[in-house]
N, C-alpha and C positions, 0 to 999 in steps of 0.2 A: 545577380539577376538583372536583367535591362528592363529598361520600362515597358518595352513591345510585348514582353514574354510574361509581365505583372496585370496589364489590362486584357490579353489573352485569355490567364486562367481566373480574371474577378468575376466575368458575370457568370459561367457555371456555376463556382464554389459558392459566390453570393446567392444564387439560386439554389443550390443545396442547403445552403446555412436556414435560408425560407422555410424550406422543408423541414429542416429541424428541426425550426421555431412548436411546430405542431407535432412534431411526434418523440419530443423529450423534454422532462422538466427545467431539465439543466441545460444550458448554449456550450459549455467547457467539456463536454463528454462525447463529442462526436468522433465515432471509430475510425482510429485511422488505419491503413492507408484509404486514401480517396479516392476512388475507382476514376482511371480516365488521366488521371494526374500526371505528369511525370517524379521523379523522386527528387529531380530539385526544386522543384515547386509545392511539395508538398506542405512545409512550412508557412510558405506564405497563405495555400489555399486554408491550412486549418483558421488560421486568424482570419479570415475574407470571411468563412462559415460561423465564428462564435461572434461576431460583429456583426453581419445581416442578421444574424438568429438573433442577439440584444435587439437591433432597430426592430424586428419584426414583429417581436413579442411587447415588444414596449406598444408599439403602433396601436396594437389588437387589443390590449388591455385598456389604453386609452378609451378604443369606442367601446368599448364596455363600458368602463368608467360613465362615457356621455348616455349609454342608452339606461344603464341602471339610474340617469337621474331622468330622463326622458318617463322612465317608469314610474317615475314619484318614489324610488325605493330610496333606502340609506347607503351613504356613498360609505361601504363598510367594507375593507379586503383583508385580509393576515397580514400582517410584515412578512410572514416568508415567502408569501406567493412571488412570485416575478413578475418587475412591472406595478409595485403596489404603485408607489408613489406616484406612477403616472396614470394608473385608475382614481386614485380621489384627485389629484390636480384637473384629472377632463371632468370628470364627475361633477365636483364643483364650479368650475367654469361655465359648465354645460346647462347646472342649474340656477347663476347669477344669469346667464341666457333669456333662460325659460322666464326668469322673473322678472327682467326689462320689457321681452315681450308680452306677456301678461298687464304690466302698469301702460303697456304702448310710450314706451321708450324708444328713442335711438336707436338702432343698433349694431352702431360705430365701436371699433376694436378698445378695450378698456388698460388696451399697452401693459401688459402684464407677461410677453413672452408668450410663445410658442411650448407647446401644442393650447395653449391656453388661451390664447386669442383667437385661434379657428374654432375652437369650440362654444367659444358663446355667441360668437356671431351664428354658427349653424344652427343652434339649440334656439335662437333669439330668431332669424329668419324660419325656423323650420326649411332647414336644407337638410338635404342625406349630405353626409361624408364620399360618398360612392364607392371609388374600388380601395381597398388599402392592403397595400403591399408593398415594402421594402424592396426595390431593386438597386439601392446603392447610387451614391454620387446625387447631382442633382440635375439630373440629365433631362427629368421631367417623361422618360420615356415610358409605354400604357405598362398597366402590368398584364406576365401571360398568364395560361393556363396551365398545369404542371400533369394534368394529368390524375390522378386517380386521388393525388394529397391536394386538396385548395388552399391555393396560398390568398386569393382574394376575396375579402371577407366582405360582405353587405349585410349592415345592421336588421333587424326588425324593429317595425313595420316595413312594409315596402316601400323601396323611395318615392316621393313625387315625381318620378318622372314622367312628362307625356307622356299618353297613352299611343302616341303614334312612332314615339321612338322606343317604346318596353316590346322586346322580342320576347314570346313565350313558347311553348312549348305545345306541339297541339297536344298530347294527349295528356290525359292526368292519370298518375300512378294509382291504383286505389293499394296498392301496398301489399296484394297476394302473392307478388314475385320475387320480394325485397327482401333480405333476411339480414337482420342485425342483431346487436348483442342479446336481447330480450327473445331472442326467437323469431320465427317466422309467423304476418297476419293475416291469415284467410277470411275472407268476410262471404260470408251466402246470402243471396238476396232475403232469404226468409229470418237471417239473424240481422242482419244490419241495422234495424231499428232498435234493438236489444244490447248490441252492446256500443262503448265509449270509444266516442273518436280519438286517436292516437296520432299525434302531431309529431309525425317523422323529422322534422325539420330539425324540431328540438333533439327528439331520439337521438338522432344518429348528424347530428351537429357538423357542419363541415364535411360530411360521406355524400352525402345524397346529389348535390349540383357542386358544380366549381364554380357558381359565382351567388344565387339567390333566389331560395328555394320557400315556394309560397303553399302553406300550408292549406288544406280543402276540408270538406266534411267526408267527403270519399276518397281523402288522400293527398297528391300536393303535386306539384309540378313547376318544372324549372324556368326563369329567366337570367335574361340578360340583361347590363345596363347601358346607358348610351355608346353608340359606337360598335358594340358588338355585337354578333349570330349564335344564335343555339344553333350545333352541330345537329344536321339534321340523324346522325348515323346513329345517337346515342340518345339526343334528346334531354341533355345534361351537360353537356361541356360549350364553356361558350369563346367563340372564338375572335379576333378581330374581323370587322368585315369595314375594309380601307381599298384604294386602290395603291398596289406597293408606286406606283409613279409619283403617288402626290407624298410620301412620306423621307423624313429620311431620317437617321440611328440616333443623332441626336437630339430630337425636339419627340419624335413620336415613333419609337422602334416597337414595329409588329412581331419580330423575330422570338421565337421563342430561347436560339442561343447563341447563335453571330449575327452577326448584321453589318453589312458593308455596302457604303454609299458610293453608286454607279458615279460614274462620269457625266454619262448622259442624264442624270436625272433618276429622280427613284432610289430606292434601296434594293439588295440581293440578301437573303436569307441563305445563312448557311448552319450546316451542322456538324458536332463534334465526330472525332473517331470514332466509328462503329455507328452510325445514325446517318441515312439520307433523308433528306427534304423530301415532306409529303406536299399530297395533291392540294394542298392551300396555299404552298410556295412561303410558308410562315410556320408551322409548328417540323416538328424532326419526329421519326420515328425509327426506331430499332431495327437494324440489321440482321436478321436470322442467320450468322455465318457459319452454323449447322446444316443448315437447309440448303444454301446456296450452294454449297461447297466451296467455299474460302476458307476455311478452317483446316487447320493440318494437326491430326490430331496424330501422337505415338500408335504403331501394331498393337493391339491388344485392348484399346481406351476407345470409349465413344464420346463424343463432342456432346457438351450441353451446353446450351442459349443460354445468354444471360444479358441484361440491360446494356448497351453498350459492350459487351464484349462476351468472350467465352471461354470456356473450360472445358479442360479434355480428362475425363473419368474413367478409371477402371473400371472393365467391363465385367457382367458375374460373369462365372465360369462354369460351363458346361458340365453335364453328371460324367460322374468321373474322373475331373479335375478337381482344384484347388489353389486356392491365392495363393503367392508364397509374396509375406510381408516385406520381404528385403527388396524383392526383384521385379512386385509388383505385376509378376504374369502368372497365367495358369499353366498349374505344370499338374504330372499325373499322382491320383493318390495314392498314400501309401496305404497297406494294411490295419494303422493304425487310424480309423479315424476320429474325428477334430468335431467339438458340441459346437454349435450355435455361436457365434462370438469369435472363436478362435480359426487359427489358420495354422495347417501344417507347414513348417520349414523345411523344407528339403536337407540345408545346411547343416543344423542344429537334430535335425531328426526329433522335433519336441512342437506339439501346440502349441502356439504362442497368439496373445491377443490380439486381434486386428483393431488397428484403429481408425472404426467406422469415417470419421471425424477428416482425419487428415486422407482417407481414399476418397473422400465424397461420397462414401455409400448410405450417409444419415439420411433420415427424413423431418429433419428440421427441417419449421418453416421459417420466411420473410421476419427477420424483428427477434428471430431465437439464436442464441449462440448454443452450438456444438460440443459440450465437453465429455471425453472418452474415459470408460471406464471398466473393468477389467469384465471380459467376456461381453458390453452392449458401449452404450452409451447416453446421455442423458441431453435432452433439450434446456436449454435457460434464457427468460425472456433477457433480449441485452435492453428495450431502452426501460424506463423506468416508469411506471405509471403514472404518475404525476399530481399534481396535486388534487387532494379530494381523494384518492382512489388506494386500497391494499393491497398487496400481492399474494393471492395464496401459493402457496409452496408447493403442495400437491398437488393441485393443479395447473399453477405456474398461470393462471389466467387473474385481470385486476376485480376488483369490486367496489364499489362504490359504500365512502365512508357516508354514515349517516350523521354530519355532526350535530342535530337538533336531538340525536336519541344519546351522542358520547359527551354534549355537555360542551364541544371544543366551538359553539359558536360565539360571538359578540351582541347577538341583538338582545339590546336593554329590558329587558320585562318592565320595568319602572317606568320606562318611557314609551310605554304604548304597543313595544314590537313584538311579534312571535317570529319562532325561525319556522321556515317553509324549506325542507330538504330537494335537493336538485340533485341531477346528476353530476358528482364532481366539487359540489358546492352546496351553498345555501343562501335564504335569501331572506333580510328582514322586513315582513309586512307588517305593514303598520293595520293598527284594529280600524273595523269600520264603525263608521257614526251615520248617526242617524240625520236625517235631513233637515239642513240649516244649521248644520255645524261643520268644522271643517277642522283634518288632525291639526295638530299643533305638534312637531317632531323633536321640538327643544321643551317642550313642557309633557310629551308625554298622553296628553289627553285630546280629546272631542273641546273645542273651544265655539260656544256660541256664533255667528255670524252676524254681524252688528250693519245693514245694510240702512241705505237712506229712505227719506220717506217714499212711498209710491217702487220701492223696489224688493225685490225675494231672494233670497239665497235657495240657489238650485243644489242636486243632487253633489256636485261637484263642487260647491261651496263657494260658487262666484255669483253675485248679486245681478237679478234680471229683473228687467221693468214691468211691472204689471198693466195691466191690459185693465185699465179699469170698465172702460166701454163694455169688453165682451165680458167681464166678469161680473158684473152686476145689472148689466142691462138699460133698455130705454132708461128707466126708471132714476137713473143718475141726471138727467135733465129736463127740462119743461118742455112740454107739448111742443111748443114752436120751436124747439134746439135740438142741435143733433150734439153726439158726444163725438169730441176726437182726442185719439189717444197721444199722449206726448211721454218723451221718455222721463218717467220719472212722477208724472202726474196726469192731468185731461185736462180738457177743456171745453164748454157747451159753446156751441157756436151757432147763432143766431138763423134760422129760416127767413124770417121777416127785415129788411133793411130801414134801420129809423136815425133819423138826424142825431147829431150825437146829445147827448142829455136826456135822451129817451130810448126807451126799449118795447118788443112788441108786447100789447096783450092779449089776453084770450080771444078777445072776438079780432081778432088781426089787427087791432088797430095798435096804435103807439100812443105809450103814455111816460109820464116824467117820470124820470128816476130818484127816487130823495137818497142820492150820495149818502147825506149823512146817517141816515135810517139803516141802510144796507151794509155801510163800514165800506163804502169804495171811492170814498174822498180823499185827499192826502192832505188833511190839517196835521198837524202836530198836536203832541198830547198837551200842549197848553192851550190848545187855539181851541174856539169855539165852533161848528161846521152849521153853516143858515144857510138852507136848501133854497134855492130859486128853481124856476120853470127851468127845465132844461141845462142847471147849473147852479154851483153853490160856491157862498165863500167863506175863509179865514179868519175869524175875528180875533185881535189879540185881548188879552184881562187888561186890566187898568193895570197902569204904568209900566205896559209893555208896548214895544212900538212894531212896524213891518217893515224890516230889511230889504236890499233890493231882489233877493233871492225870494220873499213870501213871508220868512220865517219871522217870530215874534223875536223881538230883543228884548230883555231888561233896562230899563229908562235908569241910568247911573246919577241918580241926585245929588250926590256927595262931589261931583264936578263940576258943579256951578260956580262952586265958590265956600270959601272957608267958612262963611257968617253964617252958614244957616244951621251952625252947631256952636254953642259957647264956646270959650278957648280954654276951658276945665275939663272938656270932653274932646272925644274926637265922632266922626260920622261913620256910619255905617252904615253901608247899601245893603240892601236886603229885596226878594226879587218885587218886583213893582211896587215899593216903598224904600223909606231908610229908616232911620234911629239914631238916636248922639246916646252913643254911652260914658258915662265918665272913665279918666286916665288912670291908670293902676296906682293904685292906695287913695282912690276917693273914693266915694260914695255916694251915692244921689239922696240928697236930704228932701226938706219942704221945699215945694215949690219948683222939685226936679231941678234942684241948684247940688252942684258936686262939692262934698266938703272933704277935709281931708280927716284917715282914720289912723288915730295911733294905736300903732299894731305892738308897741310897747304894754299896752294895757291889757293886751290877752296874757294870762299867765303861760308860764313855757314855752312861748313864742321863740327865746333865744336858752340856751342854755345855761351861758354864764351873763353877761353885759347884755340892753339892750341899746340901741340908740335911734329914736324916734326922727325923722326928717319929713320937709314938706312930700308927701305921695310914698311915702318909703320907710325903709327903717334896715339898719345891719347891722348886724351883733359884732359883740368881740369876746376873747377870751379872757383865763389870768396867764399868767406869767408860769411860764412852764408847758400851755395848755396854744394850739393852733385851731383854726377852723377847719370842720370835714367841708367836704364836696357840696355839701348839701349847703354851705354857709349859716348856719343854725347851730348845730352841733358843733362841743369841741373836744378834741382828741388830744393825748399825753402827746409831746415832743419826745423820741426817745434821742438825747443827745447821745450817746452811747453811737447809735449808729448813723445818726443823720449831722454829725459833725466829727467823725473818726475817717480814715481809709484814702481823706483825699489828699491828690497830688500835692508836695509839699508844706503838707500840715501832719502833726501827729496824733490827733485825735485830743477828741477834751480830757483823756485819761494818759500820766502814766503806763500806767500798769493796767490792773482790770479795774469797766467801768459797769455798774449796776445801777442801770434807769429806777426811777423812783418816781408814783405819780407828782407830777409836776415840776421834776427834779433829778439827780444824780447823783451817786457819791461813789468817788474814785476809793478804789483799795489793790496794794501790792503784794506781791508774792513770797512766799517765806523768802528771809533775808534781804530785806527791803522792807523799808518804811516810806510812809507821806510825807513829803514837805510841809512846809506851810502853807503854801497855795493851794493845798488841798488837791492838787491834779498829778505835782510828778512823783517819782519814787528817788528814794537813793540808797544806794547800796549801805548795807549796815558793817560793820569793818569789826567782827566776832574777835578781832585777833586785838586791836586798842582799847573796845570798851569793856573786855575780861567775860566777857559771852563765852568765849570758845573754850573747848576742851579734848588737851591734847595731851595722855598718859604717860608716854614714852620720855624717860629724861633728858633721851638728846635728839626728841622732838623741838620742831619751832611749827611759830603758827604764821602761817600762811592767808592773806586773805583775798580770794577770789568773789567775784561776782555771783552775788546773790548768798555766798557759803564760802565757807574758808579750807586749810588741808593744813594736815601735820606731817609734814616728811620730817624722816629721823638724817640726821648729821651727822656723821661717826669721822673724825680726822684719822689717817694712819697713825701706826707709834712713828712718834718722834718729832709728830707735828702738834702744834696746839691752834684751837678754833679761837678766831678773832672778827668781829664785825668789822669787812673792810671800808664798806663806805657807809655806818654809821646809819643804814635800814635794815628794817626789818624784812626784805626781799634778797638781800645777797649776805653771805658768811664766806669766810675763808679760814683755810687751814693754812698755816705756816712753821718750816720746821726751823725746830727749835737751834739746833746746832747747825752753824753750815764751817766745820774748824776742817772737820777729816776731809780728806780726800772722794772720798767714795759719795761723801753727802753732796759735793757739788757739782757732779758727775751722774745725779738722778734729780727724782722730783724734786721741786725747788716749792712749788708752792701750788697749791691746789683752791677753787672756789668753788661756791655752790648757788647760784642765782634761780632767783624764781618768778617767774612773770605769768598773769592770767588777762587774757583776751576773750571777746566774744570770736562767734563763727565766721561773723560777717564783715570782721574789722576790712578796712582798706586797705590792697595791696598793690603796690607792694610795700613793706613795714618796716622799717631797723627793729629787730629783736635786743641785739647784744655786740658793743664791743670788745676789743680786749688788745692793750698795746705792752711791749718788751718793756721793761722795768728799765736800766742801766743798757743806754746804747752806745754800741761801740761799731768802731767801722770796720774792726778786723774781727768781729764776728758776726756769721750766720744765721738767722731767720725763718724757719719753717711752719707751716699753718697748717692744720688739717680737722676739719670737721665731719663728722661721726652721729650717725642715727644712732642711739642704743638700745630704743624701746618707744613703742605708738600704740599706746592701752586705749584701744574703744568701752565706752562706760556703759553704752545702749547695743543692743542687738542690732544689726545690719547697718552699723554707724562703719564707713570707711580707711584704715589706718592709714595715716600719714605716712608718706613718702620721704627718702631723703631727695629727691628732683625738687619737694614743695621750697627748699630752705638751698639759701647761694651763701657761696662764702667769696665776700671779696679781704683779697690779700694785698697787702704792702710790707715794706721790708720790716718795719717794726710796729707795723698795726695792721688787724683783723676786723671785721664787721660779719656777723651775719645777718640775712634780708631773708624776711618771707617772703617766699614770691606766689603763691596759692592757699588759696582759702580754705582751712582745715574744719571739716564738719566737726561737732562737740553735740556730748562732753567725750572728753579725750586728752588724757595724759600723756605728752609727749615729753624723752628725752634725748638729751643733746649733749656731745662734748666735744670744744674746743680747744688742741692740743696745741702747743707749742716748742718748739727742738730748739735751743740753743747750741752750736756747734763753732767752735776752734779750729780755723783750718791749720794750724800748727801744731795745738794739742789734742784734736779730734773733739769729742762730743764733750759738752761742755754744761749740760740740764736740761730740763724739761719744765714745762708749768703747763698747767691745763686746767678748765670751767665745765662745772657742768651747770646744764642748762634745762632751769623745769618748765616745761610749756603748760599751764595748766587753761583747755581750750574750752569756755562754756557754750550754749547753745546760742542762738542768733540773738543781736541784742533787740528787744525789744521798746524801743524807745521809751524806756522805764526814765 
C-alpha cells in the first residue's frame, strides 16, 4: 500500500471508528467489509476504525470523569467499563483543580501528563473542554458534524461562553413531536402544571442536537459553540460557519471528508464515492442513484438507495408467478402451490425455502442482522448494548440494568453514599447535611464547619463574613458612630472628628480617653498604664528598665560583678531582683553563711561504700559488685559474660562459667576436669587413669577428647599383634612366618592407628605417615589410599569425603594431609595400602594401615 492511498482512506475510516465509539461496547467488533472501501484497503481501514474508536472513547470518558467531579460525585467506574482508568485519572485531576481554585491557588499545570494536566487547569479556571472528538494525527483540524450519531460531545452545564458568540436555536422543543425510548410526550396546556418536567437532554443523550443540547421547563433546544451555526433547516445540527478562503486542511479543516488546499488560497471540500458536496461547500450528502438513474440494475431487480452506494433487489412477482431460488426470476406457477416462505423450483419441481436474507426481501432494520430460517427468517440486533444495559431475546430490544436494586454497584454505605440508578449507570450521592456542616467523603459523615471568628458557614459549607452592622443593628455603636462592616469583623467609626487622645461625647463635645481604663493602650502585661490628658504612659516595676523599643527589661544584677554573692555560693537573677544560693552540697547555715553537708550521714545514701568530699560525696562498691547509672547503686559484674567472647581472649572460663553474686566459678564438661587455676579444663585420659571400660578382649582403649572408644583388633591367622611404636594409639600385626613362598608374595604386615581431633583443628594437617621397611633399588613402590567408612554420630552432621584427605607419595614414603575440616562427632576410616613388586620376579608383598579418625565436635577452648 503507498502512503497516498493510506492518508486517502484514514480520515473516512477514522471517522467511522468515531461512530463506533457510540454505537458499540467493544472498538474490536466492527463489521467488516467497510462500505466504500476498496478490498486492499480494508485491513488497514479496520485498524484506522478500532484506534479512532479507542482515542474516542477514551476522550469522552475522560470528560465524564471531569464533570462527575465538577458534580461533587465519587470518581467511581467498573474496571470493565472502557476507558475506566482514564475516567478516575480526569476525574481526579479535575478535582485537585476544583480544590486549588477554591484555596485561590495558582492555576499553573501540576506536570503530571496529559489528559491530566488540561484537566485541572480547566476544572481550576472553570473553562469548558468545548468540542471533543477524535479526528486523528495532530492536525488540530475543527471537529464535523456526522449527522444523525454526534461524535462532538459538550459537557453540562453550559459553557461560558459569550453570549454574543452562543448560536441558539429559535425555537424550543416542548417534546410533543419527539419520540424516544420511553414513549412519546404530549403536554396540554391544562396538564402542564400537573405533571414533571422530563429532561430530554439526559433522556435521550447524544439524539436530540449534534453538539449541545440545553434543557427548559417546556422542553430544551439546541446550540452551538464558538465558531459554529445551527442549521437553520433542522434546527439541531451545527455546522462550521468560516469563510473556506481564510482556512486551510491543515490547521483548521471545515470539510466534512476531503479537503484539499487551493493554490490560490482557501481550501475545496470534496466527497467520497457516491456523495456530492452540498450547498455549504463543506458537509457531503448522499447520492440517490436510484432516483437519478445511474444505477444499472439486472431485468427483473429494482434498485434500492443506500448511504453511499446501492443495491439492486429482487423484484416480488406478479399473481401467477413465482421466485424460482436458483435463477432468481419469476417464472409461471405450477399446479402445485408453495406456503409463505418457500419458492417453487421449476428444476427440482419441489418448494424449497427462500432465503429472505440473501434476496433482500427482509425487513430488518439499521443495527439488525438477517439470519434465514426454514420457511421466514429472523432479525438479531448485531451491535451490543453496552454497558449498564440487557438484551431481551424476545424482543431483541436493550433495557436498562438497575444496578442499585441487583446490588452490582460500588457506593460505600459506610461512607455516607447511596446509589441513585441512571440510565445505563449509576451514581454515588453522598447524604445531605444539615447547615454548617460540610460531607466529609473519606470519613463518610456531615463534619462540623470550624469557621473564623465574625464568619458562617453557608449552605454549601464555605465560610462567609457576617454583616455584623445589618445583623444587629445601630445598636452595635454609640450615638455619634456609625458601624462599618469588614470582612471578618466591624468597626464604629466616629461622626464627630477629635485630636487624637480624645473621643466625642454626648453633648458633641470631646473628652479624654483613659487608654488604660478602656484596655486600648499598648503596655505590656508587666508594665503599669498612667492615663494623661490626651495620652498615657508605660511604667516599668522596680528592677526593670525601658528598652529602646518601650519594652520593660529585667535589670541583670548578677553582672556587676562576682562580689556581691560570697564565693560558697553563686548569683542568681531573678526578674527585678537576684538571690546567692549556696553550690551543690552546701547549705545555707547561721548567718546565710553556706556550710558543707555530709551526705555520708544520711543512711542509704550509697549502697555499699560511702565517701564524703568538700560539696560532694561518691560511692563505691565491693569486689565483684560495679556501680548502676544512677552512681548509688551496685550491680553484680557478671564475669561470665562481660570478660568471655572477646577478640583474642578466651573468656574467664574453660569450659562452662556460672556467675555468682559477686563472683564465679568455672566448671567443665563430662570428661574433663579443672586445673588448678580454677578457670581451664583438661581432658581426663579414661584410658591411663583405669576410668574406662572396654568388654571386648581384643578391644583397646582408645582416648579422645572429652571420652575415649574401644575398637576391637583382630590380626589375620598367621599374623601376631604387637605394639609397633610402643603407644597406646597404634598396634600392628605381624606374620609370623615369612619361610614359604606364598607368605612373601602377600601381606607382609598390617597396622592399626588411631588418632582423635577436634572439628575445627587447622588445616591443613599431617594425619599419618608410613615408609618401605627394606629399600632396595631394584624394587618397586606403590601407594594407595582408600575411604572405607565416614559414620556421622549426630543427625544431619555431614560424611566425610575422600577429596577432604591428600595422599602425598614418594618412592619409599607416604604421608597423608587433611585438607578440609570434618564436622564431628564422626568416625572416619582410612587405609593406606602399600605393593611391593619385583620387576624380574613380579609382585613381591603388600603392607597396609589402617587409619581411625575419631573426629569430636569444635574445640572449645577447654
Amino acid at each position: 500500500m503507498v502512503a497516498g492511498k493510506l492518508y486517502d482512506v484514514f480520515e473516512p475510516c477514522c471517522l467511522e471508528g468515531v461512530k463506533w465509539s457510540s454505537a458499540s461496547y467493544r472498538c474490536d467488533n466492527y463489521p467488516a467489509p467497510v462500505v466504500n472501501i476498496s478490498d486492499a484497503d480494508q485491513a488497514a481501514c479496520l485498524s484506522i476504525i478500532e484506534i479512532c474508536c479507542i482515542k474516542q472513547t477514551q476522550m469522552q470518558t475522560c470528560e465524564d470523569g471531569k464533570q462527575t467531579a465538577l458534580d461533587g460525585d465519587l470518581c467511581a467506574i467498573r474496571d470493565m467499563e472502557p476507558g475506566a482508568e482514564q475516567f478516575r485519572e480526569c476525574c481526579h485531576c479535575c478535582r485537585l483543580g476544583v480544590v486549588a481554585r477554591d484555596t485561590m491557588q495558582q492555576c499553573s499545570s501540576p506536570n503530571l501528563g496529559e489528559p491530566c494536566d488540561s484537566k485541572y487547569r480547566e476544572c481550576c479556571k472553570g473553562e469548558s473542554s468545548g468540542n471533543l472528538s477524535f479526528t486523528g494525527g495532530s492536525s488540530g483540524r475543527a471537529p464535523r458534524n456526522t449527522g444523525s450519531q454526534a461524535v462532538v460531545f459538550t459537557e453540562p452545564p453550559l459553557p461560558t461562553w459569550p453570549d454574543e458568540q452562543l448560536e441558539t436555536s429559535t425555537p424550543v422543543y416542548d417534546g410533543s413531536d419527539f419520540q424516544g425510548d420511553s414513549g412519546t410526550r404530549n403536554l396540554d396546556d391544562g396538564e402542564e402544571d400537573d405533571l414533571e418536567d422530563v429532561d430530554e437532554c439526559s433522556l435521550f443523550d447524544g439524539q436530540v442536537c449534534s453538539h449541545v443540547c440545553v434543557d427548559t421547563s417546556k422542553g430544551f433546544y439546541c446550540s452551538c459553540p464558538p465558531g459554529m451555526v445551527l442549521d437553520k433547516t433542522d434546527n439541531r445540527t451545527c455546522r462550521v460557519d468560516v469563510n473556506l478562503g481564510d482556512l486551510t486542511c491543515k490547521l483548521n479543516n471545515p470539510c466534512e471528508q476531503q479537503c484539499v488546499d487551493k493554490i490560490s488560497g482557501g481550501v475545496e471540500c470534496r466527497c467520497y464515492d457516491g456523495f456530492r458536496l452540498a450547498v455549504d461547500l463543506t458537509s457531503c450528502e448522499d447520492i440517490d442513484e436510484c432516483e437519478e438513474g445511474v444505477a444499472m440494475c439486472p431485468s427483473g431487480q429494482r434498485c434500492i438507495n443506500t448511504r453511499g452506494r446501492f443495491t439492486c433487489m429482487t423484484a416480488r412477482c406478479p399473481g401467477g408467478y413465482v421466485l424460482n431460488s436458483l435463477t432468481g426470476q419469476c417464472e409461471l406457477a405450477s399446479e402445485r402451490d408453495c406456503t409463505p416462505g418457500f419458492g417453487f423450483n421449476s428444476v427440482t419441481g419441489r418448494c424449497e425455502d427462500l432465503n429472505e436474507c440473501g434476496l433482500g426481501v427482509d425487513h430488518c432494520r439499521t443495527g439488525e442482522r438477517c439470519e434465514n430460517t426454514v420457511g421466514s427468517y429472523v432479525c438479531r440486533r448485531v451491535r451490543h448494548c453496552g454497558t449498564g444495559y440487557t438484551l431481551d431475546e424476545s424482543t431483541q430490544k436493550c433495557f436498562d440494568n438497575d444496578e442499585c436494586m441487583l446490588g452490582t454497584h460500588n457506593c460505600d454505605s459506610g461512607l455516607g453514599y447511596t446509589c441513585q440508578n441512571t440510565r445505563g449507570s449509576f451514581r454515588c450521592v453522598p447524604k445531605t447535611c444539615p447547615k454548617g456542616y460540610l460531607f466529609n467523603s473519606a470519613m463518610g459523615e456531615c463534619k462540623l464547619v470550624n469557621c473564623d471568628t465574625g464568619m458562617r458557614a453557608n449552605e454549601a459549607g464555605n465560610c462567609k463574613d457576617i454583616d455584623e452592622c445589618e445583623e444587629y443593628g445601630r445598636s452595635i455603636c454609640k450615638r455619634h458612630q456609625e458601624c462599618v462592616n469588614t470582612r471578618g469583623s466591624y468597626y464604629c467609626r466616629n461622626l464627630v472628628t477629635c485630636p487624637p487622645g480624645y473621643e466625642p461625647s454626648d453633648n458633641a463635645g470631646c473628652q479624654d480617653i483613659n487608654e488604660c481604663e478602656v484596655g486600648t493602650h499598648k503596655c505590656g502585661a508587666e508594665q503599669e498604664c498612667i492615663n494623661r490628658q490626651g495620652t498615657y504612659f508605660c511604667q516599668c516595676p522596680r528592677g526593670l528598665r525601658h528598652d529602646n523599643s518601650g519594652r520593660c527589661l529585667d535589670v541583670d544584677e548578677c553582672a556587676y560583678g562576682a562580689a556581691i554573692c560570697p564565693s560558697n555560693s553563686r548569683c542568681v537573677n531573678t526578674l527585678g531582683s537576684f538571690k546567692c544560693d549556696c553550690k551543690e552540697g552546701l547549705v545555707s547555715g547561721a548567718n546565710d553563711q553556706c556550710t558543707d553537708v555530709d551526705e555520708c550521714a544520711v543512711e542509704g545514701v550509697c549502697q555499699h561504700n560511702c565517701v564524703n568530699v568538700l560539696g560532694t560525696f561518691f560511692c563505691s562498691c565491693n569486689r565483684g559488685y560495679q556501680l548502676r547509672d544512677d552512681k548509688r547503686t551496685c550491680e553484680d559484674i557478671d564475669e561470665c559474660t562481660q570478660f568471655g567472647g572477646r577478640p583474642g581472649r578466651r573468656g574467664v572460663c574453660g569450659g562452662r562459667c556460672l556467675n555468682l553474686p559477686g563472683s564465679y566459678r568455672c566448671e567443665c564438661p563430662d570428661g574433663w576436669r579443672l586445673k588448678p587455676d580454677g578457670r581451664s579444663c583438661q581432658d581426663i585420659n579414661e584410658c591411663t587413669e583405669g576410668s574406662a571400660f572396654c568388654p571386648h578382649s581384643d578391644s583397646i582403649c582408645i582416648n579422645t577428647r572429652g571420652g575415649y572408644k574401644c575398637p576391637i583388633v583382630q590380626c589375620p591367622e598367621g599374623f601376631l599383634k604387637i605394639n609397633s611404636t610402643k603407644k597406646q594409639n597404634s598396634l600392628r600385626c605381624k606374620r609370623i612366618s615369612v619361610d614359604c613362598p606364598e607368605c612373601r608374595r602377600g601381606l607382609i604386615s598390617q597396622s592399626f592407628n588411631f588418632l582423635s581431633f577436634a572439628s575445627n583443628v587447622l588445616v591443613p594437617a599431617p594425619l599419618f605417615s608410613m615408609s618401605a621397611g627394606h629399600r632396595s633399588s631394584r624394587k618397586m613402590y606403590s601407594w594407595h589410599l582408600e575411604l572405607i567408612s565416614a559414620r556421622p554420630l549426630l543427625e544431619g552432621t555431614p560424611a566425610a569425603l575422600e577429596s577432604d584427605f591428600k595422599l602425598e607419595r614418594k618412592r619409599h614414603f607416604a604421608r597423608v594431609t587433611l585438607l578440609n575440616r570434618i564436622e564431628g562427632p564422626q568416625d572416619v576410616l582410612l587405609k593406606l595400602s602399600l605393593n611391593v613388586s619385583n620387576p624380574y620376579s613380579g609382585f613381591d608383598g603388600s603392607a597396609e594401615s589402617k587409619i581411625y579418625l575419631y573426629i569430636t565436635e569444635k574445640d572449645s577452648n577447654f
